[in-house]
C-alpha positions, 0 to 999 in steps of 0.5 A: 726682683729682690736677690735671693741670698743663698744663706746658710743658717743651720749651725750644731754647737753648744757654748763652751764646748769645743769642736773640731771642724778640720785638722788644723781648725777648732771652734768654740762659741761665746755665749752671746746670742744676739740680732747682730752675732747670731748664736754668738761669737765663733772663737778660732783655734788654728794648730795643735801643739801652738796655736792661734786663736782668732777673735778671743770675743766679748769679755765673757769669763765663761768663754775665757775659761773655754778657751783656755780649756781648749787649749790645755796643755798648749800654747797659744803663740798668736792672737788675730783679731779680724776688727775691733767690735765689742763681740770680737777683741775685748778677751784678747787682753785677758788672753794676752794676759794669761798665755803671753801671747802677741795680738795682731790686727790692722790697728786701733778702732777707726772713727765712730761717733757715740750714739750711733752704734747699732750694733756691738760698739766699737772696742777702742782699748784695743790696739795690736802688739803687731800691725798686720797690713794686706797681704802679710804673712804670720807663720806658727807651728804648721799654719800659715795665715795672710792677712786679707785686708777688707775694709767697708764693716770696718776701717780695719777689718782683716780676713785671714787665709790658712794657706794649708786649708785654703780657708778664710777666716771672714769675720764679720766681711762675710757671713753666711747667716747674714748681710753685713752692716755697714754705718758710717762713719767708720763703715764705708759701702764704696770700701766693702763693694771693693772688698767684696771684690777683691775677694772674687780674685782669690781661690779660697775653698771654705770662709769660715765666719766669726758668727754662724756656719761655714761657707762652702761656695764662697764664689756664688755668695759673694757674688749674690752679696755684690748683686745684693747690694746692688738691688739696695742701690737700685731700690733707692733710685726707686723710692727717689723717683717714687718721692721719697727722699729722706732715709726715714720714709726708704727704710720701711718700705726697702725692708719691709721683710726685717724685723723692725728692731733693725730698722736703725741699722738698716737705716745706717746702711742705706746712708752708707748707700747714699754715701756711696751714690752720691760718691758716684754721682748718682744722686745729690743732697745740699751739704754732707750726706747724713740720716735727716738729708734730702737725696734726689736723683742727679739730673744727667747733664 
């Protein structure tokens, strides 16, 4: 039986206008709805007075121009960026640019190969002012944010906790609209079942996603998207056992349900599966796993 994911997908927003969510959170929506951003990218403001501004998006000049309506008349002191995909860093250069601002992220884009992005591409311009690793801290005028490293969407994806909220800023890590997509090479499945877990030791209250709505039991869904991602591996060894050992021949039938638009990145995400089985020794192929390679189940010996 299929995991249910409890998604949450209902969202009230119109682009360029601002909303406060909390007292210390304000979001504003690119105009860039697509089958991997949903409505579009949720831009972050975090304080009042000086602020931060998480994920400044795709380099849209309307959004440009929203953003810094919305923090007429302040200062914006710090510039987060959660990864480097073309929906989520491009406008912190413009915005760095206008506000004087310092970016902060893991690092540059990691590995990736052309014409295997299916989704936003990478931005590989980006690199931060300030190199954020786990656990460290930046502080502004009455926020406090840790920086959560959790790789697996990407090499260098961070999360990022406002202390005073006990809220997470989840990137694309975790969504409520959606599962992630996770495609090697710069996708790692091993590294984001570790980074879906890593999350389950935390006490975070609310995730606050870069697309879609808020997550308000952040437990039960991570633990639904661990339990998700388990059924995928689960299929696997069925269709495996079933005679279907190619990725080509799994996806259809895996995602019967999804539009087939996503079947390339559905595809991507069952290599980064296969990856990660044959990583544990549940199944083999001759050579690197790849998209062409034949699997089979590993014989117990």
């Amino acid at each position: 039986m299929a995991v249910a994911v409890p998604y949450v997908r209902e969202i009230d927003f119109e682009y360029g206008r601002v909303d406060r969510l909390t007292p210390l959170i304000r979001l504003v929506i690119a105009n860039n709805p697509g089958g991997f951003t949903y409505t579009g990218t949720g831009t972050y403001i975090v304080g009042n007075g000086n602020v931060a501004v998480i994920d400044p998006g795709p380099m849209l000049d309307a959004h440009l121009d929203a953003i810094l309506k919305a923090v007429e008349g302040e200062t914006v002191s710090h510039i987060l960026i959660t990864h480097t995909h073309a929906d989520h860093s491009p406008l912190a250069a413009p915005l760095k640019a206008l506000t004087g601002a310092k970016t902060y992220g893991f690092g540059p884009h990691g590995s990736g190969h052309p014409g295997e992005a299916v989704e936003e591409d990478g931005d590989t311009d980006f690199a931060p002012d300030v190199t954020l690793r786990h656990g460290d801290i930046i502080a502004g005028d009455g926020w406090t944010m840790e920086a959560v490293y959790t790789p697996g969407h990407t090499s260098n994806h961070l999360c990022f906790a406002l202390q005073e909220e006990k809220a997470l800023f989840s990137g694309d890590h975790v969504m409520g609209w959606s599962t992630s997509v996770v495609s090697p090479p710069d996708g790692d499945m091993k590294a984001y079942m570790a980074s879906l877990r890593l999350l389950l030791d935390r006490d975070d209250a609310i995730y606050w996603p870069t697309h879609g709505p808020a997550i308000t039991a952040p437990r039960p869904h991570v633990e639904a998207f661990i339990a998700h991602r388990q059924d995928r591996e689960r299929q696997i060894l069925e269709q495996l056992a079933a005679g279907h050992s190619h990725i080509a021949e799994m996806v259809p039938v895996m995602y019967a349900a999804v539009d087939k638009r996503l079947y390339p990145a559905a595809a991507r995400s069952v290599l980064a599966h296969m990856q990660h089985m044959v990583g544990k020794g549940e199944i083999e192929t001759e050579g690197p796993p790849g998209m062409a390679s034949a699997y089979r189940i590993k014989e117990r010996t």
